[in-house]
N, C-alpha and C positions, 0 to 999 in steps of 0.2 A: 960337050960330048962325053969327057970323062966323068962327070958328075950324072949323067944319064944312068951309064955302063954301072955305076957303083949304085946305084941305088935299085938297077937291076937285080945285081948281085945280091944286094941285101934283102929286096922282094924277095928271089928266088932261096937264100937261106933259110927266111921267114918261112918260108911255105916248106922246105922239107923240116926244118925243127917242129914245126907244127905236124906231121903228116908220121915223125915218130911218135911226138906224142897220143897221134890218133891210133898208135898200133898197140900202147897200153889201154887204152879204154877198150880196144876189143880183147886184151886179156883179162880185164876185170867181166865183162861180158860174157863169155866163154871159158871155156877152162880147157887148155892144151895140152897137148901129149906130146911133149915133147920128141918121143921114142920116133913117132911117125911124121912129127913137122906138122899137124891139123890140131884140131878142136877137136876134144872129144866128147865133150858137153857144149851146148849150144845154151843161149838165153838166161843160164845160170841169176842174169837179174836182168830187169830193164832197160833202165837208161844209167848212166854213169859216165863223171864229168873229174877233171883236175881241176883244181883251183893254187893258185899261188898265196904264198903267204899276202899281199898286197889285195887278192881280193881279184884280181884278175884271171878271165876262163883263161886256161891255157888249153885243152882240146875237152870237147863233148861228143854224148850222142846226141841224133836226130830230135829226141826227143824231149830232152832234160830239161824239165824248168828252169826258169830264168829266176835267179837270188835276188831276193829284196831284202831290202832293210825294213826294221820295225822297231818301235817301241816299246820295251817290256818293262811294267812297272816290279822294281825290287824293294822289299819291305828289308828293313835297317834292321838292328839288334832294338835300338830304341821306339822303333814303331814307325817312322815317317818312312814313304814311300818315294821313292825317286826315278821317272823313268831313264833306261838304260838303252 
């Protein structure tokens, strides 16, 4: 039962640290007035997302592309190419 209760707890932290971080993406989204408490620009950009140094979402919009990895070939001082 204790080990329920605690991992409730920890769901339920999970989800409001998450649900702050959702209150910055709508600041990067919008642009606030503070004077009044609202938005006083709407849509300012489309989608926008946090990312953690590790590479982990920490909150998105609706619509933000998912991050892939790739291959980028880099050319040396010496000439040989190396992908990166």
């Amino acid at each position: 039962m204790i080990i329920k209760i605690r991992e409730e707890i920890y769901n339920k932290n999970k989800y409001l640290r998450m649900a702050d971080w959702q209150t910055y993406i709508e600041q990067i989204r919008n642009k606030m007035d503070y004077s009044t408490n609202s938005y006083s620009v709407t849509n300012v950009c489309t989608e926008a997302a946090i990312y953690g140094h590790d590479g982990s979402a920490w909150a998105w919009s609706p619509g933000f592309p998912e991050l892939k990895t790739y291959d980028f070939p880099l050319e040396a001082m010496d000439g040989s190419v190396t992908n990166v």
